[in-house]
C-alpha positions in Angstrom: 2.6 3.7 6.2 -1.3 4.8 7.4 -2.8 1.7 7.8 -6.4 1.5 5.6 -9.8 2.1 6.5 -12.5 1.9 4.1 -16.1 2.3 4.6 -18.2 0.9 1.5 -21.8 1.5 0.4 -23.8 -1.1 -1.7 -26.3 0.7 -3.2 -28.9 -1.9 -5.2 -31.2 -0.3 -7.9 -32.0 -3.4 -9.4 -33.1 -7.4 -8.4 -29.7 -8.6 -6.9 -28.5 -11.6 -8.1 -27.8 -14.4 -6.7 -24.8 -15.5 -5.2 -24.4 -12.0 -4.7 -24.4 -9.5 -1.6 -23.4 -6.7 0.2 -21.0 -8.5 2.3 -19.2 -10.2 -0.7 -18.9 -6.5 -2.1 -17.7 -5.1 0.7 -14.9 -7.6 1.0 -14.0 -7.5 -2.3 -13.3 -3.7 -2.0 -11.0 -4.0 1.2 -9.4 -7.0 -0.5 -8.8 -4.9 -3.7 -8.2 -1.9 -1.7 -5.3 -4.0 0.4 -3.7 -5.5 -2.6 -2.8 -2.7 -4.4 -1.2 -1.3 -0.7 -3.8 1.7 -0.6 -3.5 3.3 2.5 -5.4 5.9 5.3 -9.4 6.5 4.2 -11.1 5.1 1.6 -15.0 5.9 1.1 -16.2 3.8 -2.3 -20.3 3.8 -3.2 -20.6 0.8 -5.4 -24.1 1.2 -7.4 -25.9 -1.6 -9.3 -28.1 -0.3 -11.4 -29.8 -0.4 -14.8 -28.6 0.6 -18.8 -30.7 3.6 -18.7 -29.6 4.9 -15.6 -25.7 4.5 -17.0 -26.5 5.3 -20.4 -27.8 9.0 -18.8 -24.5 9.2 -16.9 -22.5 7.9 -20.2 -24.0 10.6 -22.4 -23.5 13.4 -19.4 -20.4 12.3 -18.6 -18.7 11.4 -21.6 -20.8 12.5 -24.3 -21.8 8.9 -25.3 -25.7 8.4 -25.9 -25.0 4.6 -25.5 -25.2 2.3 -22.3 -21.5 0.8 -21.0 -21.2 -2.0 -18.3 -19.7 0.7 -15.8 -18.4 3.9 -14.6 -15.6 5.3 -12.2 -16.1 8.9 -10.8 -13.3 9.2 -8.6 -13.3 12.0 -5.6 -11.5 15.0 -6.1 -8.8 14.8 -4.0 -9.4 16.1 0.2 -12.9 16.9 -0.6 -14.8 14.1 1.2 -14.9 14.8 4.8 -14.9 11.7 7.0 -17.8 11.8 9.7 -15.8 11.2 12.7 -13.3 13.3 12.3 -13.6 16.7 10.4 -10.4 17.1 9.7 -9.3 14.0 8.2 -10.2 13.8 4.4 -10.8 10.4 2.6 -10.0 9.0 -1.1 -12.5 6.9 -3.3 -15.4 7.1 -5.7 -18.4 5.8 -7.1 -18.9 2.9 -9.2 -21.6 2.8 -11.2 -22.1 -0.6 -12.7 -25.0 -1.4 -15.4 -26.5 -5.6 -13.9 -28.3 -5.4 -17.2 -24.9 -5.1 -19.1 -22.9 -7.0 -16.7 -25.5 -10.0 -17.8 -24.6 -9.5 -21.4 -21.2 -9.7 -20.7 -21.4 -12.5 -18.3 -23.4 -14.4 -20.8 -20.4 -14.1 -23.5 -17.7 -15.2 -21.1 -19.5 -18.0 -20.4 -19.9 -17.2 -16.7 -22.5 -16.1 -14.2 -23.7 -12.3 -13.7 -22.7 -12.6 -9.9 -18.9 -12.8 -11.4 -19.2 -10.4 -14.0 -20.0 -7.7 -11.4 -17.2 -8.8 -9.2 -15.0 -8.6 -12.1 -16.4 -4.7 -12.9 -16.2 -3.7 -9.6 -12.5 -4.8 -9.4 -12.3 -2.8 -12.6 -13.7 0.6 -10.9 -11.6 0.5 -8.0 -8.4 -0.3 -9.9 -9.5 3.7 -11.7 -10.0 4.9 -7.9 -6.0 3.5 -6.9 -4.7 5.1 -10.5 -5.0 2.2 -12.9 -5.9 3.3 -16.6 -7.0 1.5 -19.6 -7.0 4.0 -22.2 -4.5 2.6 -24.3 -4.1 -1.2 -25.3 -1.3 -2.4 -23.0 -2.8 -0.3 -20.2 -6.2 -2.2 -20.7 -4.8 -5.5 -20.8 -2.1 -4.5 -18.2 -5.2 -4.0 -16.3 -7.4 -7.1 -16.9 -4.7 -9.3 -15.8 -4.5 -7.4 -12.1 -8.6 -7.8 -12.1 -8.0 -11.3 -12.6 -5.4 -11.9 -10.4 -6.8 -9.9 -7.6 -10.1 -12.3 -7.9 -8.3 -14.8 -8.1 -6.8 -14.4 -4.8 -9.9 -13.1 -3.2 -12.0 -16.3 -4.2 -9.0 -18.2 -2.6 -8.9 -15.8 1.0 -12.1 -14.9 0.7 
């Protein structure tokens, strides 16, 4: 087995929270990344940024004129060369999360936006290692790992 290396860009287009940073992010990737026994490179852009920004993406993307909380553009498969090596390809994606959303959501689970995003951006790199949620025992198949993946990272991390 390759053992993982992942190199993870916080992109912020918005006010961060707080209790929020790039650090935290970071971890939270590897820690997802290591749960679900990914292995060799992993390249994952993690974008905070507003409704409109996603609602454009939404409607390009999927043909939705609406804002969502996030999105998960996955790379295609050995088409992101890794800088130190040219050779080597890497796995990953973007994840495009909306902090204006994420504080609607947060607001109706009773729990603070800094969470929230944590809990999306374990959602969008559960799509990058092959998790779906298009049907309903996928979706909650897939909330359950998001939580239980937090819930071990709040207790390592």
């Amino acid at each position: 087995m390759t053992p993982i290396e992942t190199d993870v860009t916080v992109l912020w287009q918005v006010t961060r929270p707080p209790s929020i940073d790039d650090a935290s992010v970071q971890a939270l990737v590897s820690h997802i990344l290591t749960e679900e026994r990914a292995t060799g490179r992993w390249n994952v852009a993690v974008v905070l940024s507003t409704n409109h920004h996603i609602q454009a993406l939404h409607r390009d993307y999927m043909g939705l004129d609406s804002p969502t909380d996030i999105m998960t553009f996955a790379y295609e498969p050995d088409t992101v060369p890794v800088a130190d090596d040219d050779y080597a390809m890497a796995q990953g994606g973007d994840v495009v999360i909306s902090v204006e959303q994420a504080a609607v959501n947060a607001e109706e689970e009773g729990w603070e936006t800094a969470d929230e995003i944590l809990f999306l951006i374990c959602h969008g790199v559960l799509h990058l290692v092959g998790w779906g949620d298009g049907a309903p025992g996928q979706r909650d198949a897939m909330l359950n790992r998001q939580r239980e993946i937090l819930g071990s990272f709040r207790q390592f991390g």
